[in-house]
C-alpha positions as a printed Julia matrix, in Angstrom:
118×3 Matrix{Float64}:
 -26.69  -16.32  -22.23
 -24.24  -16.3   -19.34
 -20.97  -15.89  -22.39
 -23.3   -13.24  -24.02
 -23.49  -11.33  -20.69
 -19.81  -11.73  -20.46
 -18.7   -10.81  -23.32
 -20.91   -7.36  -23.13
 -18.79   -6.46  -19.92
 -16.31   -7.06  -21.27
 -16.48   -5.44  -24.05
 -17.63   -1.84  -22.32
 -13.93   -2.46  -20.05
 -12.25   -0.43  -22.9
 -14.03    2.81  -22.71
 -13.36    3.24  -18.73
 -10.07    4.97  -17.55
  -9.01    4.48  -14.25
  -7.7     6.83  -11.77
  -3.83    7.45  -11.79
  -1.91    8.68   -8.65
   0.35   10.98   -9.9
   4.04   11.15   -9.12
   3.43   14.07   -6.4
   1.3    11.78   -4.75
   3.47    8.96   -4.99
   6.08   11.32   -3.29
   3.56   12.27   -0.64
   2.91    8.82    0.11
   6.33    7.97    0.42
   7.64   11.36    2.56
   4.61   10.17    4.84
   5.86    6.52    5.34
   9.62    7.72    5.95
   8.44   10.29    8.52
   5.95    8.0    10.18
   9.09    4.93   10.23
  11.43    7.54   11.6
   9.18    9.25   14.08
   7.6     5.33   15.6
  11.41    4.27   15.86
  12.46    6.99   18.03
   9.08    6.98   20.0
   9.01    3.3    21.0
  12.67    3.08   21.34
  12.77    5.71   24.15
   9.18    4.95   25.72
   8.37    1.39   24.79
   4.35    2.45   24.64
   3.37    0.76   21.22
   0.09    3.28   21.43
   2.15    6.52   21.61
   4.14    5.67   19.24
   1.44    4.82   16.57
  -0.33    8.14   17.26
   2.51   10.17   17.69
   4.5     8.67   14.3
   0.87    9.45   12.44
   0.39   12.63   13.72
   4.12   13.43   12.96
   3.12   12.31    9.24
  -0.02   14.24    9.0
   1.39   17.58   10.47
   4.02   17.25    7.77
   2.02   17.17    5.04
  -0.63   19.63    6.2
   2.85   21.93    6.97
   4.05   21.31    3.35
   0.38   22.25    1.69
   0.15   25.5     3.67
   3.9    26.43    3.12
   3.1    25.95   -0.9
  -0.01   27.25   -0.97
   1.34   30.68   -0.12
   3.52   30.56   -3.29
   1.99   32.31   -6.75
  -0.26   29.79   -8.95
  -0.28   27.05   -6.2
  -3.28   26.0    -4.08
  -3.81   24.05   -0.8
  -4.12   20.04   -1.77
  -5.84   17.85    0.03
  -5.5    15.19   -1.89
  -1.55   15.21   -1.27
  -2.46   16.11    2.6
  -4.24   12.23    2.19
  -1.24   10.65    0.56
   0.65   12.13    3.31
  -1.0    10.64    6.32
  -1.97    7.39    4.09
   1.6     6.68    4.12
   2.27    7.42    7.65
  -1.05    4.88    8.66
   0.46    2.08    6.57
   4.23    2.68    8.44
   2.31    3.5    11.95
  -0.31    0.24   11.56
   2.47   -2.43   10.13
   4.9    -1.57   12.68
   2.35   -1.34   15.93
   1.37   -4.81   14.71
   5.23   -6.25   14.28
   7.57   -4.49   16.3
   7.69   -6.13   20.43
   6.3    -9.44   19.0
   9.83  -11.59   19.4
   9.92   -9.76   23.15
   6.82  -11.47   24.23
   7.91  -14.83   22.64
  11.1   -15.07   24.51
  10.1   -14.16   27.52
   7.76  -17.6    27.48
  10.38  -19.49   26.18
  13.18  -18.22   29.49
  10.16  -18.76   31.7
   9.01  -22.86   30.14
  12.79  -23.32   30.5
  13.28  -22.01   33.89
């Protein structure tokens, strides 16, 4: 019974289609994650404030690609996309989250090391 069941699902796999991110999307995701890098670099570097830099490199990422929707949107034949607005700020959250949790780690780690030595 349970190969029967199996096979059924199995079978009905073929006539689903999955959802495809598009190229534009792809690029949104990416222009997100390059502003978000850029932006959390240059905020932690000069503040060293892992917190302001993680909302200010997302923000940065967001306003970007709400900026670019509203700047196409007012061409002819073109409409205001949320979905790429998403794609925008979904790549500056993955940038923004992996580098809050990495970046002022080895800092910490040395700093116990100089003061077990001492």
């Amino acid at each position: 019974m349970k190969a029967l069941i199996i096979i059924l699902a199995l079978s009905f796999t073929s006539f689903c289609s999955a959802q495809f991110i598009s190229n534009d999307g792809e690029l949104h995701l990416a222009a997100g994650a390059l502003i978000s890098g850029a932006t959390y670099t240059i905020v932690y570097t000069t503040t060293k404030n892992k917190k302001k830099a993680f909302w200010y490199s997302f923000g940065a990422a967001t306003l970007a690609g709400i900026a670019k929707e509203v700047i196409d949107s007012q061409k002819e034949f073109n409409t205001f996309d949320t979905g790429d607005v998403a794609a925008t700020a979904l790549g500056g959250l993955t940038v923004s989250a992996t580098l809050s949790l990495f970046v002022g780690k080895n800092k910490n780690k040395r700093q116990a090391k100089i003061a077990l030595v001492n």
